[in-house]
C-alpha positions as CSV (number, residue, x, y, z in Angstrom):
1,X,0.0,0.0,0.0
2,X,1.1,3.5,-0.9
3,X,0.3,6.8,0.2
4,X,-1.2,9.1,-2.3
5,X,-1.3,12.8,-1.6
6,X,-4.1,14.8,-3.7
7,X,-3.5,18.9,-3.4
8,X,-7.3,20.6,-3.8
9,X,-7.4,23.7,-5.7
10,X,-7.0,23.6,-9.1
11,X,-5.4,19.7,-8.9
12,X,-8.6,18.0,-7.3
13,X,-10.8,20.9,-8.3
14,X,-10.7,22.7,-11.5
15,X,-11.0,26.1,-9.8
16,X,-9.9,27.6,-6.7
17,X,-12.0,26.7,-3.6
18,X,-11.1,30.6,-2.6
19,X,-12.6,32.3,-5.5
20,X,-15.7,29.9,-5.6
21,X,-16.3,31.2,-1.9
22,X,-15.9,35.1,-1.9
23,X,-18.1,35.2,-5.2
24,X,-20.9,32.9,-3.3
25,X,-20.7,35.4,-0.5
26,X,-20.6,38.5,-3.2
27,X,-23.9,36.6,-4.5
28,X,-25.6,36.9,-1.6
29,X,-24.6,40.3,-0.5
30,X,-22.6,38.8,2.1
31,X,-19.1,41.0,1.4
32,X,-19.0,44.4,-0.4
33,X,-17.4,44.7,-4.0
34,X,-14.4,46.1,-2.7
35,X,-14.3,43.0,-0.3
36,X,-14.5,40.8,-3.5
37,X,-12.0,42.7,-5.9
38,X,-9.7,42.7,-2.5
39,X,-10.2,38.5,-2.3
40,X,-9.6,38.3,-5.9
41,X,-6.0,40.1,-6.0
42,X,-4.9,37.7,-3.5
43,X,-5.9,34.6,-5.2
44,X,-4.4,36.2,-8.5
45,X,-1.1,36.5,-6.4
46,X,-1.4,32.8,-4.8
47,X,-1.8,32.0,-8.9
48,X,1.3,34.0,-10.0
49,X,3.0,32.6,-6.6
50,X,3.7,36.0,-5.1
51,X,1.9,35.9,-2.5
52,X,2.8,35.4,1.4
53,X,0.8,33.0,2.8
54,X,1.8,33.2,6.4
55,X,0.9,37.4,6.2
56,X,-2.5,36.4,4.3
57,X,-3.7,33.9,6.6
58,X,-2.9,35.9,9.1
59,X,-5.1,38.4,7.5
60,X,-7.7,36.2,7.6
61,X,-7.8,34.7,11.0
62,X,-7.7,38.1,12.8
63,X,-10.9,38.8,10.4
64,X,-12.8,36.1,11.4
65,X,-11.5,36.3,15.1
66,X,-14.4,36.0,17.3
67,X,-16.4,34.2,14.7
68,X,-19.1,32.0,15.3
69,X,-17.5,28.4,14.0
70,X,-21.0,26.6,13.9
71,X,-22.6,29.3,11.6
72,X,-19.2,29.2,9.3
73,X,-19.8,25.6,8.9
74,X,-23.2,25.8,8.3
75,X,-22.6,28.2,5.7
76,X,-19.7,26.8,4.0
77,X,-21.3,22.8,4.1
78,X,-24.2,24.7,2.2
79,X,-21.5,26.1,-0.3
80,X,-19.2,23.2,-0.7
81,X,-22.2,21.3,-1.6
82,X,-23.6,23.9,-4.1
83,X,-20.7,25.5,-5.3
84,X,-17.4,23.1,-4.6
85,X,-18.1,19.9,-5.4
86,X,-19.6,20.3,-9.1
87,X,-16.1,21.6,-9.6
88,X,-14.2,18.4,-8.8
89,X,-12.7,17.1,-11.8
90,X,-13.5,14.1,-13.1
91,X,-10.1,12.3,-14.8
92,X,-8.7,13.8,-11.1
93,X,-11.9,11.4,-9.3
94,X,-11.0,8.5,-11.8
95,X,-7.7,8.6,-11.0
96,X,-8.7,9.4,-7.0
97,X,-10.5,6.0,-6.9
98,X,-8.1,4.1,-9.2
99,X,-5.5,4.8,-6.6
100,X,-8.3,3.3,-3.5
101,X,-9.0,-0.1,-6.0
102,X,-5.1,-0.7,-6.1
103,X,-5.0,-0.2,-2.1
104,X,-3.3,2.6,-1.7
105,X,-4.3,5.2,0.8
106,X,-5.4,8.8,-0.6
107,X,-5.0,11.6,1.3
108,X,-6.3,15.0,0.2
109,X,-3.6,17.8,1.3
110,X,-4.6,21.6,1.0
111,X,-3.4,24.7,2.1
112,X,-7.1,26.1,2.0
113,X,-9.1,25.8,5.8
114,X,-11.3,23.1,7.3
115,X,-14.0,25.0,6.4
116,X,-13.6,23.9,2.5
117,X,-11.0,20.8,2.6
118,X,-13.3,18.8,5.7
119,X,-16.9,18.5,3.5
120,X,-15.2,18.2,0.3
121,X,-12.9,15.0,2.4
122,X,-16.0,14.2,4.0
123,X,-17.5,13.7,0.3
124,X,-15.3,11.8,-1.6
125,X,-14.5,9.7,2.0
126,X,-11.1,10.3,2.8
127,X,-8.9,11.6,5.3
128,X,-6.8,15.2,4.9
129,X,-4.9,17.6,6.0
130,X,-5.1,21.2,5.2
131,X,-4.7,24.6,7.3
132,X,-6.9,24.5,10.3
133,X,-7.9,28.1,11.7
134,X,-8.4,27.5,15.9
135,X,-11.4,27.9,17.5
136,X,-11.8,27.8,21.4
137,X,-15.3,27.7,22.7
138,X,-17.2,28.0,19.4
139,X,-15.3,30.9,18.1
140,X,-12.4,31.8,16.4
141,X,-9.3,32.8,18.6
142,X,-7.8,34.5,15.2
143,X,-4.9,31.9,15.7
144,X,-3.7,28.4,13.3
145,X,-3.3,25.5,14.8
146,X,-0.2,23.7,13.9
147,X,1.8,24.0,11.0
148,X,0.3,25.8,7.8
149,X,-0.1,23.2,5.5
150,X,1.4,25.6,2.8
151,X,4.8,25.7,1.1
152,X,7.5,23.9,3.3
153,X,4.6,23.4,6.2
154,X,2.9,21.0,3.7
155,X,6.5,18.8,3.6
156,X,6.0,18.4,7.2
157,X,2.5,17.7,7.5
158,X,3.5,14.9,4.7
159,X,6.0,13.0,6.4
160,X,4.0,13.5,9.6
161,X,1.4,11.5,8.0
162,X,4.0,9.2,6.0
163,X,5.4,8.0,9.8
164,X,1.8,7.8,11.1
165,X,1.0,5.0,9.1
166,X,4.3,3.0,8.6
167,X,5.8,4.6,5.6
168,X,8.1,7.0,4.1
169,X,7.7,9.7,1.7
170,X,9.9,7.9,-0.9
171,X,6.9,5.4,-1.2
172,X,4.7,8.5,-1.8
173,X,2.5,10.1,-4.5
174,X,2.2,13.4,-4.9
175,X,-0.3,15.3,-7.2
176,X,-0.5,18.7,-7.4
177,X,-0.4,22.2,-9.7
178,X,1.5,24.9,-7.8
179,X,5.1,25.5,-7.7
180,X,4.5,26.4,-3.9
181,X,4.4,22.4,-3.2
182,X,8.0,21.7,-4.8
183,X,9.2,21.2,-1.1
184,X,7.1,18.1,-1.0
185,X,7.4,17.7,-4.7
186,X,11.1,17.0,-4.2
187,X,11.0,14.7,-1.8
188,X,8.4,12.2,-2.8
189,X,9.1,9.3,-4.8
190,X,5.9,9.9,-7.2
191,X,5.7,13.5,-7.9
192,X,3.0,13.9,-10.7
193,X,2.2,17.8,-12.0
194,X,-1.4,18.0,-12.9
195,X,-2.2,21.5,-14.9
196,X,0.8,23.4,-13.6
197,X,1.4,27.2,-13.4
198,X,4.4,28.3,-15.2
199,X,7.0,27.6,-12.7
200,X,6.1,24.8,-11.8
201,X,5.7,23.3,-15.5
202,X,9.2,24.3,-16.1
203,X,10.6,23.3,-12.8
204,X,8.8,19.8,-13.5
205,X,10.3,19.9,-17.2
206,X,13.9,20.5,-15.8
207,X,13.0,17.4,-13.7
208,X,11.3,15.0,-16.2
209,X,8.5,14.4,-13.9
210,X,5.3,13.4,-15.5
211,X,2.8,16.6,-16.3
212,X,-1.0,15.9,-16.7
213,X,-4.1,17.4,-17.4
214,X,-7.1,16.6,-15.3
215,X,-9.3,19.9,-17.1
């Protein structure tokens, strides 16, 4: 059995579970236009891979500090459901369950919160990882718990999962689009580039990893 990590946005998915949100709140007057525009430059820069992820979330859980967790999840299951999961690819679920019939173990990794990654898991019936905002009597502290699971936090969270069940990341697969996951790119024994951004396309050509196209 091997261990097969599936990154979310735009590997999984063929969007980005960040954009699908803000516009489903902009849609329901939930956030203002400059709110949305705002959202929007950051997922352009996560895209271009400018942006830094540690100052953004940081952003975002002092936002939502003192937020009611139940009514997020409500809210978001409600999304995910309408919003997320027509968006999941379906050569990336072929090859998802392929993976299960062959008896290895699938693990969605994602740098986006609980809030999208745990119904969209919860879905497709596997276990993840992903970037999990705090939350302390029912509300948000505006603190993360652990390790991001972003960039070189995502490496960690991998081999923490790799030990946890016997194994080591040299028997791993890894599938994902962003150059931002070339720490665990590099160390797994499978990496597979699935619709990559720029750098990573020529960072996986330089490599001769195997690129695919899920959308």
């Amino acid at each position: 059995m091997g261990i097969v990590f599936f990154d979310m946005d735009k590997t999984l998915l063929d969007a980005s579970s960040g954009a699908l949100y803000v516009k489903y709140l902009w849609r329901r007057n939930m956030i203002s236009t400059r709110e949305l525009i705002g959202v929007m430059m950051i997922s352009m820069q996560y895209s271009l891979n400018l942006l830094n992820f540690p100052r953004a979330m940081a952003r975002l859980s002092q936002r939502v500090r003192g937020g009611d967790a139940a009514a997020t999840k409500q809210l978001c299951d409600r999304w995910v459901e309408e919003d997320v999961l027509p968006h999941i690819a379906p050569k990336a679920l072929a090859r998802l369950r392929a993976h299960e019939q062959q008896g290895d173990c699938v693990v969605l990794l994602s740098a986006s919160t609980q809030f999208a990654v745990e119904p969209v898991a919860r879905h497709l019936r596997i276990p993840y990882r992903c970037t999990e905002l705090e939350i302390v009597n029912g509300r948000f502290t505006g603190g993360i718990v652990g390790e991001p699971c972003y960039g070189e936090g995502k490496r960690i969270w991998g081999e923490r999962i790799a030990a946890e069940r016997g194994a080591s990341l040299s028997q791993c697969t890894f599938y994902t689009d962003s150059y931002s996951d070339r720490a665990l790119l590099d160390v797994v024994g499978h990496p597979v580039v699935v619709n990559p951004d720029r750098m990573l396309r020529r960072y996986a050509r330089e490599r001769s990893w195997p690129i695919e196209y899920f959308y």
